[in-house]
Structure formats: C-alpha cells, structure tokens
N, C-alpha and C positions, 0 to 999 in steps of 0.2 A: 504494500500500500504506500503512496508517493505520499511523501510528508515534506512542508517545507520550514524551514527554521530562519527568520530575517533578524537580519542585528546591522549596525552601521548607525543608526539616530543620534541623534544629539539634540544638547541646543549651542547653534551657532547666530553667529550677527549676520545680520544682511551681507550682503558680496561674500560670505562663504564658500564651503564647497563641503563635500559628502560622498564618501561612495558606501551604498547601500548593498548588504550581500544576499541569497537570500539561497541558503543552503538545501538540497534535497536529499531524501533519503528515502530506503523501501524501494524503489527503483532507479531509474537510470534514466532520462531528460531526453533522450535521442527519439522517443515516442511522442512527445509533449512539443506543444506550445506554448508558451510561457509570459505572464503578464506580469506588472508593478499599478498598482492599483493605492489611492490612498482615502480617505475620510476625515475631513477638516471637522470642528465643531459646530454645530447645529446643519451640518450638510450631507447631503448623500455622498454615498460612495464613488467615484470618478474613477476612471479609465488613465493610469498617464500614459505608461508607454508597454506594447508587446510586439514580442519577437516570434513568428512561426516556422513551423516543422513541418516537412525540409526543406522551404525554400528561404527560409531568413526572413522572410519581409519586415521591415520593422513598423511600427505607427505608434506618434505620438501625439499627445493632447497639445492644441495649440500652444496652452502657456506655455510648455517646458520644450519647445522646439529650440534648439539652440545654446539650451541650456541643459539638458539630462541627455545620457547617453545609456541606453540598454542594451549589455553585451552578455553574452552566453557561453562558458566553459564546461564543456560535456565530461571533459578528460576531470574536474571537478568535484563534474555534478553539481554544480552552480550559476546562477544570474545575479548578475549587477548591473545597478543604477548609480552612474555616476552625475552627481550632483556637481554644476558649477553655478554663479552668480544668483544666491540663495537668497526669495524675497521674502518678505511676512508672507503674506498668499500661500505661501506653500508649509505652512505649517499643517501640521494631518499626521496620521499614523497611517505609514505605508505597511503594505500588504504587496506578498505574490504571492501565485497562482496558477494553474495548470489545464490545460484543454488537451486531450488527446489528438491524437493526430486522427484524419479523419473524419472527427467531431467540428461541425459550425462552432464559433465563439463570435463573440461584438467585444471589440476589448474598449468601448466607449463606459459600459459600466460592468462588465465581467458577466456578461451572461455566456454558458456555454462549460466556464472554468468551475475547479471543483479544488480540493485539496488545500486550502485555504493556511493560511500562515499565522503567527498570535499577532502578528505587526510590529513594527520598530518606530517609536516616537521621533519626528521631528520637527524642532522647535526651532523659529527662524526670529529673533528678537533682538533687538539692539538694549 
C-alpha cells in the first residue's frame, strides 16, 4: 500500500525558499502520478503542481508558475517541491499525493488521487 511521508515546512520570511520532500513507501512511484496539493486557512484544498506517468507532463497552479518546481526521483522513491520567492499567499499545509497510472486525475483540486500524506506546514511571514 503507497504511503507518503512530506517534511520540508517551515516558517520562513517572504523572498525565501523551501524544498519540500514528500517520501513514499509500500510501493514504488514508477506506476503513479504524483501531485503537491496545499490548504491555506478558511480555504479549500488547491491543486499547485503535478507530475504524470510516463510521460512527465508537469502542471502548475498559476500562482506558483515560476516560482515552484516539481521534480520526481524514482531511484528514491521521492517528489519535491522546490520553493523559491516565498509570499504570504502561500502559507497552507502542503500535501502529496498519488493517481495510478491509467486512472483520470484533475490535479486542479486532487480528484482522481488517493494515498494522501499528514502534510508539512508552511509558514510565509515576515
């Protein structure tokens, strides 16, 4: 059973940076798709960025174009999010996430994905 473990948060000051890990385990990622999904307070859940299986595509949520980078290490068994030019706005607790390969996902709000992560806090504050 794929399980994910995310650590990386903090709280950092605006123009920061962050790289987010988000570790798997129970199987092997080479089947999956793989999402970074966060929840700010009093907000729904949001989509930022996922990577699919196996053609890579990646897609990101307008804000963080430019700004996050979502890379995949199979030999791992890991996904990160690396965080640069870090705003208020993006405080939330980040979450990944998994879609079989195969399987429809919308990684706008994470429908499709399953296996869900406890989340790693990040705090963007001056």
């Amino acid at each position: 059973q794929l399980q994910f473990v995310e650590s990386g948060g903090g709280l950092v000051q605006p123009g920061g940076s962050l790289r987010l890990s988000c570790a798997a385990s129970g199987s092997t990622l080479d089947g999956y798709s793989v999402g970074w999904f966060r929840q700010a307070p009093g907000k729904e859940r949001e989509g930022v960025s996922c990577i699919s299986t196996p053609d890579s595509f990646i897609w990101y949520e307008d804000s963080v174009k430019g700004r996050f980078t979502i890379s995949r290490d199979n030999a791992k068994n890991t996904v990160f999010l690396q965080i640069r030019s870090l705003k208020p706005e993006d405080t939330a607790v980040y979450y990944c996430a998994a879609a079989r390969i195969g399987g429809g996902y919308v990684c706008y709000d994470g429908q499709g994905f399953g296996s869900w992560g406890q989340g790693t806090q990040v705090t963007v504050s001056s």
